[in-house]
C-alpha positions in Angstrom: 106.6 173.8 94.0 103.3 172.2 94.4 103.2 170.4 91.4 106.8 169.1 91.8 105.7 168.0 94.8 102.5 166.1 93.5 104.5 164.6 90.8 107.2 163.3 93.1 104.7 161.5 95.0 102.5 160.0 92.2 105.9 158.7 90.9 107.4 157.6 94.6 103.5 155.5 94.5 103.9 154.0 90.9 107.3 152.9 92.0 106.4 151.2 95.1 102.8 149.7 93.2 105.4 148.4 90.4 108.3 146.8 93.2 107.8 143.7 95.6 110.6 142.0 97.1 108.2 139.0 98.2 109.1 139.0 101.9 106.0 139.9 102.9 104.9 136.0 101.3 101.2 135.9 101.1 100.5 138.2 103.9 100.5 140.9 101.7 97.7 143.5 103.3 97.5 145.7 100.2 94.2 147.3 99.8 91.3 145.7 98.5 91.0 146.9 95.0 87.4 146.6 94.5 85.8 149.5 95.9 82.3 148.4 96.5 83.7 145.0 98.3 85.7 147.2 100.2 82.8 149.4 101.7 81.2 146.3 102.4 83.9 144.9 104.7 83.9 147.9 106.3 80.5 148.3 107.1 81.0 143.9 108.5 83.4 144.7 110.5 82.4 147.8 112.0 83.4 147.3 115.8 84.9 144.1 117.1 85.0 142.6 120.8 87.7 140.2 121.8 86.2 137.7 124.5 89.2 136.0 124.7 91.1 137.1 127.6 94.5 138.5 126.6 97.0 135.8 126.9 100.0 136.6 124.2 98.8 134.5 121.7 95.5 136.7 121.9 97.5 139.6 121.7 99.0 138.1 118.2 95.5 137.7 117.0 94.5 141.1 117.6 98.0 142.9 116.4 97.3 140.8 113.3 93.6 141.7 112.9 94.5 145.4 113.7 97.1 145.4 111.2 95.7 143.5 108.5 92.6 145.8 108.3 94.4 148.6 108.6 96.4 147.6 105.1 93.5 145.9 103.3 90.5 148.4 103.7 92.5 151.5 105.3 90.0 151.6 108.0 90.3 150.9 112.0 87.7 149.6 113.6 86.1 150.2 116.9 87.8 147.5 119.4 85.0 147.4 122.5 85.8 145.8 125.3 82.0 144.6 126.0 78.9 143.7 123.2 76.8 146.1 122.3 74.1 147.4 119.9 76.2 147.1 116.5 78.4 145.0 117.1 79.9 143.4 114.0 82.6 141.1 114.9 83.1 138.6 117.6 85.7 137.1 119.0 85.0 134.5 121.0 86.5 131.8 123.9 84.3 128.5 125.1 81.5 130.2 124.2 79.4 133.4 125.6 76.2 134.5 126.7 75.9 136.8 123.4 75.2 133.3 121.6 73.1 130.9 121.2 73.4 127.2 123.1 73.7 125.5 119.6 76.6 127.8 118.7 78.1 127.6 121.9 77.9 123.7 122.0 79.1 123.9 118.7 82.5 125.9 119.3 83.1 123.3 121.6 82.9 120.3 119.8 86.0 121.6 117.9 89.3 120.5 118.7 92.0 122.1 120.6 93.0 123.9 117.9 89.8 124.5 115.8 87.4 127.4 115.2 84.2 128.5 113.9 83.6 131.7 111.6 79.8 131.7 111.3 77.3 134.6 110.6 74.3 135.1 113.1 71.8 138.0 113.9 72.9 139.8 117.2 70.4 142.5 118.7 68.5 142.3 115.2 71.8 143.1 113.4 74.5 140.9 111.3 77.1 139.6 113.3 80.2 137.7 112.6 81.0 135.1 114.8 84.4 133.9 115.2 84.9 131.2 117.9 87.1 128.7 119.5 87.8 126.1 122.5 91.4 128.4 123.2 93.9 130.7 122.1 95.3 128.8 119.1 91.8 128.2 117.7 91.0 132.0 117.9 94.6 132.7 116.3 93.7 129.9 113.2 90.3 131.6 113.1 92.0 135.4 112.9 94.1 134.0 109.9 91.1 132.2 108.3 88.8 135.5 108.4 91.5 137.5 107.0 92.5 135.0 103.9 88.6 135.6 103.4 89.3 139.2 102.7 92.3 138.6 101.0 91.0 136.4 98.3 87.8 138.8 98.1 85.1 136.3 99.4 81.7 137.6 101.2 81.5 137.7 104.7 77.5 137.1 104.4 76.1 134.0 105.6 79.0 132.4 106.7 79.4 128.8 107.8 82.5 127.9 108.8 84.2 124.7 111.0 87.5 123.9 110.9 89.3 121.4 112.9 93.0 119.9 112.2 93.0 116.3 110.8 96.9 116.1 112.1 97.9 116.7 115.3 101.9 117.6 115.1 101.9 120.0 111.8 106.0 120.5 111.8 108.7 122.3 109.4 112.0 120.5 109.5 114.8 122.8 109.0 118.0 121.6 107.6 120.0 124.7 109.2 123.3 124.4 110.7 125.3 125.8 113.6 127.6 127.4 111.1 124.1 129.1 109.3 124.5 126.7 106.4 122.1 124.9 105.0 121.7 121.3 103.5 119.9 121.5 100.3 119.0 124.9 101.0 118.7 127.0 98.1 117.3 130.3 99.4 120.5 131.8 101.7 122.0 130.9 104.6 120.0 129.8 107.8 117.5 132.5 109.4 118.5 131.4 112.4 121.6 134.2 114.2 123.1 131.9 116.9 125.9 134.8 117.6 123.6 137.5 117.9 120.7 135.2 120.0 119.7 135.0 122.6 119.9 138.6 123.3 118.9 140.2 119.9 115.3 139.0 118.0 115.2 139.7 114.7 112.1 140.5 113.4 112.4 138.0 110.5 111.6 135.5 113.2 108.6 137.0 114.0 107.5 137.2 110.8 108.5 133.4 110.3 106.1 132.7 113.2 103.6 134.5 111.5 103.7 132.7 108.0 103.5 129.7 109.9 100.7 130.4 112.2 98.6 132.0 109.2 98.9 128.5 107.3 98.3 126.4 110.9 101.9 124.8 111.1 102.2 124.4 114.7 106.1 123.2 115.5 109.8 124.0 114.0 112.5 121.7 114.4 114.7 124.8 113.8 118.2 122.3 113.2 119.3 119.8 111.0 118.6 115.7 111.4 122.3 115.3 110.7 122.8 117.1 114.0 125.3 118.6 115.8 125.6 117.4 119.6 126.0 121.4 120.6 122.4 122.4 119.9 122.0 120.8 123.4 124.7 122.4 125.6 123.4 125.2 128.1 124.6 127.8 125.6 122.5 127.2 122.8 119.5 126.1 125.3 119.5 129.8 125.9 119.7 130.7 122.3 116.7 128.0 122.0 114.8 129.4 124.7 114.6 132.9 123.1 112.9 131.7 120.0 110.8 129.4 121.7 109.5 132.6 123.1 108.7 134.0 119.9 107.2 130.9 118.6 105.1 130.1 121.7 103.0 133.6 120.5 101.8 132.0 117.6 100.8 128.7 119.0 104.5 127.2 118.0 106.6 124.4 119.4 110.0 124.5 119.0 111.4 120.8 118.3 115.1 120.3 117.9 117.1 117.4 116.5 119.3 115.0 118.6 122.3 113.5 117.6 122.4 109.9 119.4 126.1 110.1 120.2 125.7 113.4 122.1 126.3 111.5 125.5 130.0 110.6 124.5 130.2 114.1 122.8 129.1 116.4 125.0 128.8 114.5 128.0 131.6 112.4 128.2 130.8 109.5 128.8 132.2 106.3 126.7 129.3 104.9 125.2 126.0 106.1 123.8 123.9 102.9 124.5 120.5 103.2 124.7 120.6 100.5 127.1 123.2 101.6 129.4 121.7 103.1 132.7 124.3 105.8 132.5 123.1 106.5 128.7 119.6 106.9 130.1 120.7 109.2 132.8 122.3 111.7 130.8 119.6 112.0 128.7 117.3 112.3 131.6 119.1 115.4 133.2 119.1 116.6 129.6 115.7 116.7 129.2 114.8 117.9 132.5 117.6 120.6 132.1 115.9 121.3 128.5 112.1 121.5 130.3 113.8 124.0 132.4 114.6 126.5 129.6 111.7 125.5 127.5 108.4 124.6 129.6 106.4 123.4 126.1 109.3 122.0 124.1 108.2 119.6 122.2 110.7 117.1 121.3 113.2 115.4 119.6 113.4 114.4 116.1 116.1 111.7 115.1 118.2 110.2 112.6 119.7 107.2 113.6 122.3 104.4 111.6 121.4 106.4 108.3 123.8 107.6 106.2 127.0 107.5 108.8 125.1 109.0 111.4 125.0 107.1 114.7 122.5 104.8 116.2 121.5 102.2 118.3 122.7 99.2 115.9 126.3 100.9 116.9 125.4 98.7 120.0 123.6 96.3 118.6 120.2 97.7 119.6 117.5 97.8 117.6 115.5 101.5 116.2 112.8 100.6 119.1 115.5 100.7 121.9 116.8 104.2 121.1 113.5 106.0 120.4 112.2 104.4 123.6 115.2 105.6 125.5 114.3 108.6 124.6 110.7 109.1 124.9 111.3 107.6 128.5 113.0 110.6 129.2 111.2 113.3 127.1 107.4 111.4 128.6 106.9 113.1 131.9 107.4 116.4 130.1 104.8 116.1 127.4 107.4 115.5 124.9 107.7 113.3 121.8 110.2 111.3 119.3 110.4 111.8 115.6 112.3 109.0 114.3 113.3 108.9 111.2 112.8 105.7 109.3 115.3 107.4 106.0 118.0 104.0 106.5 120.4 102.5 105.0 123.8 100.9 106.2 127.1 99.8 105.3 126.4 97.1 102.9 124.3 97.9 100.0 121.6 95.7 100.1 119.4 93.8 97.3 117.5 96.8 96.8 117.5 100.0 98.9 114.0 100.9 98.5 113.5 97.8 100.4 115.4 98.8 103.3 113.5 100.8 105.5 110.6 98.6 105.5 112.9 95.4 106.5 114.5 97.0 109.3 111.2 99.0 111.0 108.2 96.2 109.9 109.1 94.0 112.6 109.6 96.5 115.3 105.8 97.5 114.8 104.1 97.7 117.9 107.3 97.8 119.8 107.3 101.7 120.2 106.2 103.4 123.1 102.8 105.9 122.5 104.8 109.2 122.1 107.3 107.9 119.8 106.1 108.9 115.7 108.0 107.2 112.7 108.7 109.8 110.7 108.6 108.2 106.9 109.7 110.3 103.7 107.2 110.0 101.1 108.5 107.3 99.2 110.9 104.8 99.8 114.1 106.1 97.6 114.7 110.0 98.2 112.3 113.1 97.6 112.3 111.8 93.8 110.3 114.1 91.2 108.1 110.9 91.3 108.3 108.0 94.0 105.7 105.1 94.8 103.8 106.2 97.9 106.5 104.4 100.9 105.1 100.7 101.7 105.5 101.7 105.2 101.9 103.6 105.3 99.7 100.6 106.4 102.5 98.4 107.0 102.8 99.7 110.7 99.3 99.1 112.2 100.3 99.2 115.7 103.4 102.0 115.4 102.2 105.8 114.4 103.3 107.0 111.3 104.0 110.7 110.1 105.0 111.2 106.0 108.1 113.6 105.7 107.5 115.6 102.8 110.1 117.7 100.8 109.6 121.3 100.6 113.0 122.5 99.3 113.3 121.2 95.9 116.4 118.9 96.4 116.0 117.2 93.3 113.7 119.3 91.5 115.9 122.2 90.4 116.5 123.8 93.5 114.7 127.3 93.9 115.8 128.4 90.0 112.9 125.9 88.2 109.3 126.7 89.0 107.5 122.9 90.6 104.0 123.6 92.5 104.6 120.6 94.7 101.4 120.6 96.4 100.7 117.6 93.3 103.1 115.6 94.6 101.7 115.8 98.0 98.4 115.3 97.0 100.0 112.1 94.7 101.3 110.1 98.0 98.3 111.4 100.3 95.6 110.1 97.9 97.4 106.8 97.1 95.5 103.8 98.2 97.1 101.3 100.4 94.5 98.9 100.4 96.3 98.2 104.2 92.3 97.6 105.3 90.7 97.1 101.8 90.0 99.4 99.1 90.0 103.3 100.4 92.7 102.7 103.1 94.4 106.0 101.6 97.7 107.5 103.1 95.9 110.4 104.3 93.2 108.5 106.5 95.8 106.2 108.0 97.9 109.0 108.8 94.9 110.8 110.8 94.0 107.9 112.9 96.5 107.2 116.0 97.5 104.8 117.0 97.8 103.2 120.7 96.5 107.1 121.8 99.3 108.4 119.8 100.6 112.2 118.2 99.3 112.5 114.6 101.4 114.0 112.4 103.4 115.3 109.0 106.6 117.4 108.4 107.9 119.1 105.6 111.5 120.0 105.2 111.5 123.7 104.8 112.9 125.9 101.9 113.4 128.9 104.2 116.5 131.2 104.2 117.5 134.8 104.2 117.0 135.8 100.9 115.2 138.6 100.9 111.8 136.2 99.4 112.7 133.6 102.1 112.5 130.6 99.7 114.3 131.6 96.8 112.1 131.4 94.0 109.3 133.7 94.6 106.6 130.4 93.3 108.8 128.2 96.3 106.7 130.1 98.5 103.4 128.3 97.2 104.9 124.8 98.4 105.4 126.2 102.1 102.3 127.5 102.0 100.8 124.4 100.4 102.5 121.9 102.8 100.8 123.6 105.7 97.1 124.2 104.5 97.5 119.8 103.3 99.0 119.6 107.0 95.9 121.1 108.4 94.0 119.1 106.1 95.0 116.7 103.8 91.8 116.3 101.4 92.1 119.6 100.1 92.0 120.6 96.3 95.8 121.3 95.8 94.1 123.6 92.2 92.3 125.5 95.4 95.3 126.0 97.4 97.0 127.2 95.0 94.3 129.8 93.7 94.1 131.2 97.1 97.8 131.7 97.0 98.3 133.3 94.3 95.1 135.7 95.0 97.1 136.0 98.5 100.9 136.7 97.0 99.9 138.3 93.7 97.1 139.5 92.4 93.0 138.7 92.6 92.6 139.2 88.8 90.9 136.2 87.3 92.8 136.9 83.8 95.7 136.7 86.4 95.0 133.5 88.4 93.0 131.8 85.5 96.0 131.1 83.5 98.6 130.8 86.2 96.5 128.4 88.3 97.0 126.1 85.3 100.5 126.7 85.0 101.3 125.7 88.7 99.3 122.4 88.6 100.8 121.3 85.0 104.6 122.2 86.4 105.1 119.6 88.5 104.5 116.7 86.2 106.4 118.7 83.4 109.6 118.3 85.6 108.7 114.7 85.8 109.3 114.8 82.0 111.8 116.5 81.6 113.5 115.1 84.1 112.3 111.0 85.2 109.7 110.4 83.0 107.9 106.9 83.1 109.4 105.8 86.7 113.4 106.7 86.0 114.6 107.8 89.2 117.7 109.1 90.9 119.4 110.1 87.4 120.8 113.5 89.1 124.3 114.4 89.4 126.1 112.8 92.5 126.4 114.9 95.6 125.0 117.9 94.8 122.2 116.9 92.9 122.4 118.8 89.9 121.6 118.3 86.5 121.2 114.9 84.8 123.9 112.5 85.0 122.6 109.0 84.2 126.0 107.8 83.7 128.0 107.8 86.4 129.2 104.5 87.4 132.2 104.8 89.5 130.7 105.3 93.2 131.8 103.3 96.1 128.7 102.4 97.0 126.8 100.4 94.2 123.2 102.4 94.9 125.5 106.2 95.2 125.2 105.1 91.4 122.3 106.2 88.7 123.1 103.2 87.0 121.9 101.5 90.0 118.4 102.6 89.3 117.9 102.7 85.7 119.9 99.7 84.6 119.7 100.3 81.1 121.0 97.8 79.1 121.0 96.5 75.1 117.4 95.3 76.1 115.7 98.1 77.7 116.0 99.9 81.3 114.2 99.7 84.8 114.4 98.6 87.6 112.5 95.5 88.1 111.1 95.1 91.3 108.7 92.0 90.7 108.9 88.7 91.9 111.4 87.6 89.5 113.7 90.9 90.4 114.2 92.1 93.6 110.7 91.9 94.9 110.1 94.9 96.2 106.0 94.9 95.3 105.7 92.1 98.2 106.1 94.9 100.7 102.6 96.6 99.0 99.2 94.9 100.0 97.0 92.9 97.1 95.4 94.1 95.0 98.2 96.7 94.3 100.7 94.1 94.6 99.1 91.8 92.4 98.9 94.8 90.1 102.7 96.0 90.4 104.2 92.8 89.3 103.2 93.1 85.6 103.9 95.5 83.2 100.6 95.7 81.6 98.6 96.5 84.9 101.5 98.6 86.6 100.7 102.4 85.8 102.9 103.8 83.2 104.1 106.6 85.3 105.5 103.9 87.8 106.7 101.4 85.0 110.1 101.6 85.1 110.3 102.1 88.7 108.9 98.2 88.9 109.7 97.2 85.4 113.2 96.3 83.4 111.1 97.4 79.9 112.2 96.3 76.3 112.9 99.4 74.1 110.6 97.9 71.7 107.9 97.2 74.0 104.7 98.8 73.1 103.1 100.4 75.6 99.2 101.1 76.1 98.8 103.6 73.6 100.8 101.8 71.1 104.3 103.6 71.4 107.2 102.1 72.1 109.2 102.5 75.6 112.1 104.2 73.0 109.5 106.7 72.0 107.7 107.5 74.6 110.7 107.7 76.8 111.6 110.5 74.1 108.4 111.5 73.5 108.2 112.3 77.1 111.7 114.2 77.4 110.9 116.4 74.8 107.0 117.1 76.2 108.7 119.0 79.4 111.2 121.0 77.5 108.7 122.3 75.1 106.3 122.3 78.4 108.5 125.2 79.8 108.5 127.3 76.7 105.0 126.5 77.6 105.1 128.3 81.1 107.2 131.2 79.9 104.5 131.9 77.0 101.2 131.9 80.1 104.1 134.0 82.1 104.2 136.5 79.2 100.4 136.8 79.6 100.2 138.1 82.5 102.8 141.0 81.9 101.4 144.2 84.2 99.1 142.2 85.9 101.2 141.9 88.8 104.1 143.8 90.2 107.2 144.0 87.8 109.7 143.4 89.8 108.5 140.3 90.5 107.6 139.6 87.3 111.1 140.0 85.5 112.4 137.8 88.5 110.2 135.0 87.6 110.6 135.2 84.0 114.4 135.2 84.4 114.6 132.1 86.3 112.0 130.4 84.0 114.5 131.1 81.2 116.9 129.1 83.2 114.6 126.5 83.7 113.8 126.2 79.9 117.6 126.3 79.5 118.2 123.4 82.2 114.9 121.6 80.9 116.9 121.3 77.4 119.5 120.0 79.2 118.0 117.6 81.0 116.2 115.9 77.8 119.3 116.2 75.3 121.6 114.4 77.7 119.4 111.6 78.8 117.9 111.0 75.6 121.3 110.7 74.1 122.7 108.4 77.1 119.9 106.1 76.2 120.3 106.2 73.2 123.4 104.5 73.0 121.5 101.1 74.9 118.7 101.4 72.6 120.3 101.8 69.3 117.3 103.7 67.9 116.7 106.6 66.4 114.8 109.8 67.4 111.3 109.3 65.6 110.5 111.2 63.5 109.4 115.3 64.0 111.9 115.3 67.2 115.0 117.8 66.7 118.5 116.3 67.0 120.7 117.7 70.2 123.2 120.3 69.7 125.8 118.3 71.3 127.0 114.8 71.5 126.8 113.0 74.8 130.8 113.6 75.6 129.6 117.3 75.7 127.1 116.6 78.1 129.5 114.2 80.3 132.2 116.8 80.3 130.3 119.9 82.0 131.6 120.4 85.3 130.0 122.7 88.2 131.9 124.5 91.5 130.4 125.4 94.5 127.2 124.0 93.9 124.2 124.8 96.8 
């Protein structure tokens, strides 16, 4: 009996070592597999002392501590309520008399939400310190320490100060009333509006948690194409209750407003931001909002975009409806988000122009608490975009970048895109807006007229059982955030720690796969928009290639639109003989966009109608490299799948034969992809494949004629 038993359990703990669902994302607190690193930890953190207080969010620290010890080293530490002789670990608020005046001074130089993890000698013994000016900073400082562990780094002589270089750090969720959600690809919305306020599920918690552990300190929990009920009294209760959930981990809950919500839910006949009726509603709103949620934190908007209402309804500009509202939302604290994603009724010369037209002159007419939220470049979450010419065009009007996290038109969660490169693309793109270095990132961090900082990312959070789909979508949450908190970060670091975090610490592991998620991104590019193409996707849905379709109401709904190939080449020129579009950027980058020999290939057809024949600068033609290019990201993926066969029972298999599945469908999809647009183009460039590249195994009509249902 004893030896069933025995066997039973050494087979129960091979099956749980080999199985991971990927909820836990990378708070996984397995234990630390190196034995002697282990002791060592133990023996650092051998009694701990919270001089903190024991406000909730303090509470969340040490649950989190307590827990995450408990799982990584199997070990409980002493928790004293005073110093003593041996103490090991620190926790401490605005300083203490167990420290030093240097150190103290030093905690509180940090910001409001920064920390210091630094290693002194207390009564003649090592001690960790871990200090901050308040709660938040102790919670950041809690998640910090423990990603130390996690990733197996030494807790000797540590040096550590951290302090946000953005203010507002905020996930934009796409989530409707009805629990859909646009572009989402990982489930339905996490969000249970029939079951709140009364019923909490844990997954929020643990939402709050991911968050907190990466720094991301707000959640606009409902979609920018809003729904006037997310203000009514009803769901203000629903609000309130995960508010209270957030607000333990340092969270502010944001929600989006729709601008007609005064005629919708308040009956009234007009929505103008003008009207003093308008204003009044939307005072009592806020106060009644304030009422249910002491810290909310605002209102994001999107206004005259895409059918949704605005202020030009009334023939007011952007500046009248976001003032309107910060009016209201000022005496609370509170702050506008507003979008600057535009366009209107009348397609215009060129619609990555159109944002920039309609907000440049309205710089400087914002009030302080009002942040224009700008998507990364100026089309729509392309594999590749320009960084927006509105980042240094404002110089009296904060600006916030809205980056995509879901992968809207980069495969959705079934292809494998580390998008932290794409970040790192728009946030380390010079502006030249005040001379050479003016980068997105430093104009972003410096506000404005005593204004919010900020970024958002739109989440890829649902209720699959990984949250996010894809169990690599994780790394571009948790890459978003860590670039939030700091935007000169190494996006190959990020994503080593990651993977050390959600995986495994094996360097024969993270080595190979490290290289993988850094090389994926621009693969996609290939595969999908090489050279500047953009917007090629399937209408609607954006799925698959579809370069063709030409039968849209709206002249830029089409991909010809962008790519305008022709019998002489293709791309979009955007010079001062097209539409122009480089006077928006500042010399020297201007003066460098408008020719094709100085423009950077990987933006050249974005800027540039091309020649087929044109030789570009290493001596191929546009026809060949465009080709060249396509077939690079296919093979690129058989690429991935050969380093993901490498690292077979290195990790968890259940996790493993997830990813390798979906990367056969991206290989399958990255085909796809280069045989149809290849062939599309080829019947504008009248040239063959050169030579060495294997004809597709369908003619284009194939290609045309797939149809898809129910599309995400």
């Amino acid at each position: 009996m004893k030896f069933i038993y025995t066997f039973w359990l050494c087979c129960l703990l091979t099956s749980a070592a080999n199985a991971d669902n990927g909820y836990r994302l990378w708070l996984r607190y397995d234990p630390v597999e190196n034995v002697t690193l282990a002791r060592q930890y133990r023996q650092q953190i051998a009694s701990v002392v919270f001089e903190t207080g024991n406000s909730p969010i303090i509470q969340s620290a040490r649950t989190e501590l307590k827990n995450a010890l408990q799982g990584l080293l199997n070990y409980s530490p002493a928790f004293v309520n005073a110093p003593g002789k041996g103490l090991r670990l620190i926790f401490v608020k605005g300083g203490s008399k167990q420290l030093t005046p240097a150190l103290n001074k030093l905690i509180n130089n940090t910001s409001n939400e920064g920390y210091v993890i630094k290693t002194i000698s207390l009564n003649n013994s090592p001690c960790l310190v871990v200090g901050a000016k308040n709660d938040k900073g102790i919670l950041y400082g809690t998640f910090h320490l423990l990603r130390l562990l996690q990733t197996q780094q030494t807790l000797a002589n540590i040096n550590i100060t951290e302090s946000p270089k953005l203010q507002v750090r905020i996930l934009n969720h796409w989530d409707n009333l009805d629990r859909t959600v646009e572009r989402g690809y990982a489930g339905f919305s996490i969000w249970n509006w029939h079951k709140l306020p009364g019923y909490i599920d844990p997954r929020y918690i643990d939402y709050a948690r991911a968050n907190a552990s990466i720094g991301i300190n707000g959640a606009v929990i409902n979609n920018v194409n809003a729904n006037s009920l997310i203000l009514t009294t009803d769901y203000l209760k629903k609000n309130a209750a995960l508010a209270g959930v957030f607000r333990r981990y340092g969270i502010k809950l944001y929600l989006s407003a729709k601008f007609s919500a005064p005629i919708e839910t308040g009956g009234l006949k007009t929505a103008d931001p003008l009207d003093p009726t308008v204003k009044q509603w939307w005072q009592q709103k806020a106060d009644e909002i304030y009422r249910h949620i002491p810290d909310f934190g605002g209102f994001l908007v999107k206004a005259n975009s895409e059918g949704q209402p605005g202020p030009q309804n009334y023939g007011r500009t952007h500046a009248d409806g976001a003032n309107m509202l910060a009016d209201v939302l000022k005496p609370h604290g509170g702050i506008v988000m507003w979008r600057a994603f535009v366009y209107d009724d009348k397609t215009p010369d060129d619609r990555a122009k159109q944002a920039y037209n309609e907000f440049k002159p309205l710089d400087g007419k914002f009030r302080s608490n009002v942040i224009i939220q700008v998507k990364n470049g100026a089309i729509d979450f392309q594999p590749r975009e320009p960084f927006h010419p509105l980042f240094g065009a404002m110089t009296k009007t904060q600006i916030m970048p809205e980056f995509q996290i879901t992968q809207e038109y980069l495969g959705f969660s079934t292809h494998l895109v580390y998008l932290a490169t794409l970040f790192k693309e728009c946030l380390d793109a010079d502006t030249y807006s005040q001379g050479h270095g003016s980068t997105v990132a430093k104009i972003i961090s410096i506000p404005v007229n005593n204004s919010l900082t900020g970024i958002a990312g739109v989440a890829n959070i649902g209720t699959d059982i990984n949250w996010c789909g894809h169990p690599f979508a994780q790394a571009n949450w948790y890459a978003f955030g860590r670039l939030a908190w700091n935007p000169d970060q190494n996006a190959a670091d990020i994503a080593r720690d990651w993977l050390k975090m959600t995986f495994s610490n094996q360097p024969d592991f993270v080595k190979p796969v490290t290289s993988m998620m850094l090389a994926s991104r621009e693969t996609a590019v290939n595969y999908m928009t090489p050279l500047g193409l953009h917007h090629i996707m399937g209408t609607h849905a954006h799925y698959g290639p579809a370069p063709w379709v030409n039968n849209l109401s709206r002249a830029d709904w089409n991909p010809v639109y962008y790519h305008k190939a022709d019998s002489a080449g293709m791309g979009f020129d955007r010079t001062a003989t097209g539409s122009n579009a480089i006077a928006q950027y500042y010399p020297p980058l201007r003066d460098s966009l408008n020719k094709v020999e100085t423009t950077p290939e990987k933006y050249l057809l974005w800027f540039h109608h091309v020649g087929w024949n044109t030789h570009l600068k290493n001596g191929e033609t546009l026809w060949n490299e465009v080709v060249k290019r396509y077939y690079k990201g296919a093979a690129d993926v058989a690429g991935m799948q050969k380093t993901w066969a490498s690292v077979n029972g290195k990790i968890d298999s259940t996790r493993y034969h997830e990813v390798k599945q979906l990367l056969a469908i991206q290989a399958e999809e990255a085909v796809w992809w280069r045989n149809a647009c290849v062939l599309y183009f080829q019947t504008f460039s009248k040239l063959p494949l050169p030579a060495g590249y294997t004809k597709p195994d369908h003619d284009l009509q194939y290609y045309k004629d797939l149809k898809f249902k129910y599309l995400p």
